[in-house]
C-alpha positions in Angstrom: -41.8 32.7 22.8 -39.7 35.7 21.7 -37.3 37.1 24.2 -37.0 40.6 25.7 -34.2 42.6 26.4 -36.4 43.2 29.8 -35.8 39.6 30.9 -32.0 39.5 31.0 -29.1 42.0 33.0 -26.6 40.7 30.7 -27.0 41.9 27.0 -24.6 39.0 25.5 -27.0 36.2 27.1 -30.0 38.2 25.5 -28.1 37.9 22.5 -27.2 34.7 22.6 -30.9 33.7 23.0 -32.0 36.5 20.3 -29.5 35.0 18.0 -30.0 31.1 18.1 -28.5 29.5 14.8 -30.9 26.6 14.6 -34.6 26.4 12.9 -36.0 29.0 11.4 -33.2 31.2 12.8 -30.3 30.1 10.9 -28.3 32.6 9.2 -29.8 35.2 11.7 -26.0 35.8 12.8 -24.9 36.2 8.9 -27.4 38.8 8.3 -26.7 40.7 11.6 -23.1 40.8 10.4 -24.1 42.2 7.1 -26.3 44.5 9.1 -23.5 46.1 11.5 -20.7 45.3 8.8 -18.7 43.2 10.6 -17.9 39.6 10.5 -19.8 37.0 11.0 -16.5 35.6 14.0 -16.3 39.0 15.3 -20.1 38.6 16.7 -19.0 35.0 18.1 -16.1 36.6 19.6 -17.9 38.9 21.3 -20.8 37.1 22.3 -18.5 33.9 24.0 -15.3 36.6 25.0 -14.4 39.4 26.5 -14.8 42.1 23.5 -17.8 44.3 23.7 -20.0 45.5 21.2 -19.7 49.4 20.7 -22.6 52.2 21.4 -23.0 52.5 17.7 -23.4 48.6 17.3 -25.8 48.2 20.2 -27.6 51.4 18.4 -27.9 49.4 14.7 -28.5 45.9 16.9 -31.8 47.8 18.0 -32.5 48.3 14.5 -32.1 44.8 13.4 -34.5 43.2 16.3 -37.0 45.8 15.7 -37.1 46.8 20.0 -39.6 49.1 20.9 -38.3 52.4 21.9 -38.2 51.4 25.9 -37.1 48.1 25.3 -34.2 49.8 22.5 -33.4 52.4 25.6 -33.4 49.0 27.7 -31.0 47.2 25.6 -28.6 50.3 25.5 -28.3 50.2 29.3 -27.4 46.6 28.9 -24.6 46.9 27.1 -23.6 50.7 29.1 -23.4 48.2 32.0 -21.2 45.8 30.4 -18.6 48.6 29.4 -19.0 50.7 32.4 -15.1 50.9 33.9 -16.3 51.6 37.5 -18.3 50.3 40.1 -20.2 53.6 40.9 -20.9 53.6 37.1 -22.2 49.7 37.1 -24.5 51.0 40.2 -26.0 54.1 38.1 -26.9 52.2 35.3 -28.5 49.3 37.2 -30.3 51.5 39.2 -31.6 53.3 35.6 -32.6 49.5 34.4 -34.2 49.1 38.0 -36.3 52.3 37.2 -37.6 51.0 33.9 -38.3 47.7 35.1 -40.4 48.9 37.9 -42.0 51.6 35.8 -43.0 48.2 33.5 -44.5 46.7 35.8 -47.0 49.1 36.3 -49.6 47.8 35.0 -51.4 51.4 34.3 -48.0 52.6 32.5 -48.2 49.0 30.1 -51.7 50.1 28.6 -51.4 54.1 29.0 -54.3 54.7 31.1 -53.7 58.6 32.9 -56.6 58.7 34.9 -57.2 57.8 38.7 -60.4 57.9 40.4 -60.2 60.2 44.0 -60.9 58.2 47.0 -64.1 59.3 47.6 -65.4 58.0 43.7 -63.3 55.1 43.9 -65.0 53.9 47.3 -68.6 54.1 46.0 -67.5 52.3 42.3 -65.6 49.6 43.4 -67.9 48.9 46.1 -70.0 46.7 43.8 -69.4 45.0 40.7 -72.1 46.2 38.8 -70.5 50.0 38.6 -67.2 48.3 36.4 -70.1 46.8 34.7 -72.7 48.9 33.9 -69.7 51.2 32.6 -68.4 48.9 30.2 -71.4 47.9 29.2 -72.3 51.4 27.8 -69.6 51.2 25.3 -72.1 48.2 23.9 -75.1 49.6 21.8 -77.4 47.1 22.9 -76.7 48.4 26.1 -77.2 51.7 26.4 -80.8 51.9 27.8 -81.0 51.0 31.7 -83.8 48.5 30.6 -81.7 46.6 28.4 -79.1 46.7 31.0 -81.1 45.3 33.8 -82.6 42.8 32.0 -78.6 41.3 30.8 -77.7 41.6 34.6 -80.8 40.5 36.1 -81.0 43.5 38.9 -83.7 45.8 39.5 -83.9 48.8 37.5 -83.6 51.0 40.2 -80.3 49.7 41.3 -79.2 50.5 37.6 -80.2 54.1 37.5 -78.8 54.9 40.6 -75.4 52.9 39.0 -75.9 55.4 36.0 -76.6 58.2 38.1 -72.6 58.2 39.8 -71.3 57.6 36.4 -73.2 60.3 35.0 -72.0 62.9 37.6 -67.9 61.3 37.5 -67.8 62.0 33.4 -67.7 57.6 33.3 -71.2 58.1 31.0 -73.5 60.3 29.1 -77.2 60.7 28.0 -79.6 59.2 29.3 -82.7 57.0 28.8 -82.1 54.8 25.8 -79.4 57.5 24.0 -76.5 56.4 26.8 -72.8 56.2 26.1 -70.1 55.8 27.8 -67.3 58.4 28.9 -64.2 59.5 27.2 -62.1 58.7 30.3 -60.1 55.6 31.1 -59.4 54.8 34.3 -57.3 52.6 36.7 -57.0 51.4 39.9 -53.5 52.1 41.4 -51.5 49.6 43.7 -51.5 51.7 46.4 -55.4 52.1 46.5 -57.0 50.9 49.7 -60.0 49.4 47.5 -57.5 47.5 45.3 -58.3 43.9 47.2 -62.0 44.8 46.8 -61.6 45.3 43.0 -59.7 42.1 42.9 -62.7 40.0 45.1 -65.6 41.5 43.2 -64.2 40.1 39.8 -63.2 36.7 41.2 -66.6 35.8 42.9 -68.0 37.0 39.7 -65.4 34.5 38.0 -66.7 31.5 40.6 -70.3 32.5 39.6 -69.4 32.1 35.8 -68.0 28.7 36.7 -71.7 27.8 36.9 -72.7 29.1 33.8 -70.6 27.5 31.3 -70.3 28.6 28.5 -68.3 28.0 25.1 -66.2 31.2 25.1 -65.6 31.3 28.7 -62.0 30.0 29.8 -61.2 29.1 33.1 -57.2 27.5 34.2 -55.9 26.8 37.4 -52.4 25.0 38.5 -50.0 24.6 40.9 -46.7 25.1 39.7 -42.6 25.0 41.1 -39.9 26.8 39.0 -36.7 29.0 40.0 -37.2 32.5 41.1 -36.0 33.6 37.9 -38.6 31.9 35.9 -41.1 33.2 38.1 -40.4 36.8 36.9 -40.4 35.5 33.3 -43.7 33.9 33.7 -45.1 37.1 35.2 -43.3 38.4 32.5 -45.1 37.2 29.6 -49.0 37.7 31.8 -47.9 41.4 31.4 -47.1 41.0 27.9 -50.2 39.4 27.8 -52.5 42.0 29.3 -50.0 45.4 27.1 -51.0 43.1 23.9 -54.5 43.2 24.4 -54.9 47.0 24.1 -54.1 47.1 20.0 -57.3 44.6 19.7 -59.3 46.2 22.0 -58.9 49.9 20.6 -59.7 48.6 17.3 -62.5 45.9 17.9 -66.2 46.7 17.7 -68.3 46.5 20.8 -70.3 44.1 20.9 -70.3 42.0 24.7 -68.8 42.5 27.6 -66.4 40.0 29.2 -63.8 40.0 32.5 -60.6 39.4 32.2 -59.1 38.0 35.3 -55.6 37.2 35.8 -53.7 35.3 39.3 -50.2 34.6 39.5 -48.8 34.6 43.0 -46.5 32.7 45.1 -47.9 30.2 47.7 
């Protein structure tokens, strides 16, 4: 797995794991040198010692690991925090890491979704399952009649048209008969919303009813697992990775099913 500025408060262990000299990494030190025109000791010095690379170093370093623009902002912090001559100016720039890291894991700012539902919508459409559902589904062209929807779901028709009927009036779809779509809007459910744990139990009994219906493209993992606290964050790390990597295929791939993904990671 490749690492992440994100998973480290010191910038020279990053490195140091960034920089490994064995397998298909060797030489990766050689070439940064070339890259920031140093030499190839005055990275091991600084990366075992006391020397610090400069601002202009950490800004071509950025460069050469090809860092996002957060995680390149990230990575800057890092090495402010190693330089920083005071203890007021070690706690500003942890508290600015703190900030990003927090803002990360939001999973709403990970795949750039704007919208929120009000209270009163999200009450009646995370009540059920079959709102998510039916909305999704309308992206689908198979789906967009609420005949063709009912029969995939096997729920009476009327229940679907009254499903369409909220989604029609909250922008979520459009048309109507067999010419449906679905709306422009994305939306996600917050943290702090009080329907949050009913989202979360809709999709998992959902998830125990797939369990009897098994089927070749379904995948389904649980384990019970010790590691340090610190692991634990990189663990939850990489799910969030996960779930920000998905949106590239998604936005690209043609709609054809509909599937739930379901994630749990959580501390017993």
């Amino acid at each position: 797995m490749s690492q992440s500025a994100f998973d480290f408060t010191d910038y020279k262990l990053y490195l140091c794991a960034s920089l490994e000299t064995s397998g298909e990494k060797r030489g990766i030190r050689t070439r940064l040198a070339r890259h920031l025109n140093c030499q190839t000791a005055f990275i091991s010095q600084v990366l075992r010692g006391r020397l610090q690379f400069s601002l202009e170093h950490a800004f071509k370093i950025n460069q050469f690991l090809n860092h996002s623009k957060d995680e390149a902002h990230f990575f800057l912090l890092l090495v402010h925090l190693a330089r920083a001559g005071s203890v007021d100016l070690e706690i500003y720039y942890k508290q600015q890491m703190a900030t990003m890291l927090s803002a990360r894991n939001e999973i709403r700012e990970r795949i750039s979704v704007k919208r929120t539902l009000s209270l009163e919508m999200q009450e009646t459409y995370y009540r059920s399952w079959l709102f998510a559902a039916i909305h999704i589904m309308l992206s689908v062209p198979k789906f967009r009649s609420a005949d063709a929807i009912a029969k995939h779901l096997c729920v009476p028709i009327d229940t679907v048209i009254n499903c369409l009927n909220f989604l029609r009036a909250n922008g979520l779809a459009n048309g109507a008969n067999s010419n449906l779509e679905i709306g422009a809007a994305r939306i996600h459910l917050s943290k702090e919303s009080p329907y949050l744990a009913k989202h979360h139990t809709n999709w998992r009994i959902r998830a125990l009813t797939a369990l009897d219906l098994p089927r070749a493209e379904n995948l389904h993992y649980s384990s019970v697992i010790s590691l340090s606290r610190q692991d634990a964050l990189r663990v939850r790390e990489i799910f969030l990775k996960a779930i920000e990597g998905t949106e590239p295929i998604l936005q690209k791939s043609k709609e054809e099913d509909v599937f739930c993904l379901a994630m749990d990671f959580f501390q017993i």
